[in-house]
N, C-alpha and C positions, 0 to 999 in steps of 0.2 A: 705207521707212527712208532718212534721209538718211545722205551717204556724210560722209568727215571732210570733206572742199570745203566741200558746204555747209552745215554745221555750222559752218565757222571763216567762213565769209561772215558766217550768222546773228549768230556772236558782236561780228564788226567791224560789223556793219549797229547792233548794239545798242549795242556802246560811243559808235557814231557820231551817235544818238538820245541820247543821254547827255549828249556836249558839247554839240549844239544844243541841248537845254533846257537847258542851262546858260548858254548863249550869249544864248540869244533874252528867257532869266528877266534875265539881265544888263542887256540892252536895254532891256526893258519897264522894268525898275527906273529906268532913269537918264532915257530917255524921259519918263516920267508924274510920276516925284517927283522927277527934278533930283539922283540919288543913284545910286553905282554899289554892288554888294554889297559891298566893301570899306567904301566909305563908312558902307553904314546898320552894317557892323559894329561900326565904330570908334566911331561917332554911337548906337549902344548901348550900348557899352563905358562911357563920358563920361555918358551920362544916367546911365546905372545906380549907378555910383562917386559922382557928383559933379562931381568933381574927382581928377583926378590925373597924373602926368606919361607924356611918351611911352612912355620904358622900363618904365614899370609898363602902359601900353595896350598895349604890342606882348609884352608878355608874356601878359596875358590874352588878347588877339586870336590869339594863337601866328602872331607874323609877323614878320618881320624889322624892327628899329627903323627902318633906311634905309627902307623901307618905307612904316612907319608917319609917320613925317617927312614925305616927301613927299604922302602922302593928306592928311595935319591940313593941310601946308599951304596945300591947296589949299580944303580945308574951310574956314579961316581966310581965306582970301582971299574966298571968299563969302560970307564974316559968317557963320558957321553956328556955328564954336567960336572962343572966344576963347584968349589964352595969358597968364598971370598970374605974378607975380613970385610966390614962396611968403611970407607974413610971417614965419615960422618959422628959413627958410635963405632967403636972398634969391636965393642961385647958384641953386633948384630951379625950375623954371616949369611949373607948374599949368595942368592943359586943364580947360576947361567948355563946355559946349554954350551955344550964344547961344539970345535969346528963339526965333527964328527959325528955330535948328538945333533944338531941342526941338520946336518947332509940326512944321517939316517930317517929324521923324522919327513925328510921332505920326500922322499921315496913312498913310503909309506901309504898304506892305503886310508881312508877316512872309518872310522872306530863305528862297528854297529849303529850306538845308539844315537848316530849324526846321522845314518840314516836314516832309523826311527822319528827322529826328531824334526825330519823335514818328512815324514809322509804323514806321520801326526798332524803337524801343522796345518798339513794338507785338507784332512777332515774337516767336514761341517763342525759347530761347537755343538749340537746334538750330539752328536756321534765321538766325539773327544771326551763328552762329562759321562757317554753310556760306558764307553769304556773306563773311563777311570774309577765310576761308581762299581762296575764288575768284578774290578783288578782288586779293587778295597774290599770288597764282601770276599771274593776268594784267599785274600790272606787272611781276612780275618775268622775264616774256616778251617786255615792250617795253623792258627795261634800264632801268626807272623805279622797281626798287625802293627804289634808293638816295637816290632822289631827294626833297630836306629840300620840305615843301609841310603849310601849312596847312589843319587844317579849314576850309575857305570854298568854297563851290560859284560862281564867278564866272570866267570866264575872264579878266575884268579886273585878277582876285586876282594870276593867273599874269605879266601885263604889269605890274604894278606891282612882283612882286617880282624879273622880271629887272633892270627900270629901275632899282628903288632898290639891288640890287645892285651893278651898274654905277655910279649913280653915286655911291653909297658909296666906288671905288675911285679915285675922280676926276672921274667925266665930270660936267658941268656948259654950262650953254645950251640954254635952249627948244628950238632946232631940233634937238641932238642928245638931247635926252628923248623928241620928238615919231618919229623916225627911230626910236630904239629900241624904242617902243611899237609901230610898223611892221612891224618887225624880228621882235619878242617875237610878235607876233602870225602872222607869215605864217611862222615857225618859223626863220627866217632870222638870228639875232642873232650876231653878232658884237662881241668887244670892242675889235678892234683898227682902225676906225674913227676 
């Protein structure tokens, strides 16, 4: 019988297997298709819809606009999605997936948490609320239950939304977006930089 030690080893060895396939699925995504999990999110969002503006993306993505902003722009900067005047209200601008971003995404493998999401489903609803009541006492062990975070399984999700955070309150310049993603990353972030 193991004692509570290592019981609470097992548990941090498992959460720690957790974020490495989160990390490494992150990788491989951006690696082989040129797209990080946030990306092929957004880049699903945008096929599926059409068309339609950031604040309506970053509501269905459930992510912060600043966020969402900074991802499309850089999707747009590779020609992936386009941004369009609205004909209707000319102030509203319209996202769409380019030829390019459509081809890439269809290539593409399915995102982690789609397949989570189909072997969840799978579960008894016993076994669905044991786990989710587990998942809640465990963050709220590491002082994270408070803590606002999208469905997205990508640790890249987590560094785009400290970055777009920040620079929602101001911060602005490559090298201090690159510093924060740094930062976001080695758990290090500060704002006062």
């Amino acid at each position: 019988m193991m004692d509570s030690l290592d019981l609470c080893d097992e548990v941090l060895v498992t959460l720690r297997r957790i974020m490495r396939a989160i990390d490494i699925h992150s990788r491989r995504l951006e690696q082989r298709y040129g797209l990080t999990g946030p990306q092929m999110l957004l880049m699903k969002e945008i096929v599926r819809a059409g068309e339609l503006s950031v604040g309506e993306l970053a509501r269905r993505a459930n992510l912060g606009q600043a966020t969402v902003t900074n991802i499309v722009d850089r999707l747009e900067g590779r020609g992936l999605v386009t941004r369009t005047r609205s004909s209707a209200d000319k102030r509203r601008v319209l996202l769409r997936a380019s030829t390019e971003g459509a081809r890439r995404l269809r290539s593409s493998p399915h995102l982690l948490q789609e397949q989570f999401v189909a072997r969840f489903r799978n579960a008894p609803d016993w076994e669905q609320t044991l786990m989710l009541s587990t998942l809640q006492r465990i963050a709220g062990m590491m002082d994270a239950a408070d803590i606002d975070a999208a469905p997205v399984l990508s640790g890249e999700a987590l560094v785009e939304e400290a970055a777009g955070e920040l620079r929602s309150r101001g911060t602005r310049g490559e090298g201090r977006t690159r510093r924060i993603r740094r930062e976001a990353l080695t758990g290090n972030l500060t704002e006062g930089r």
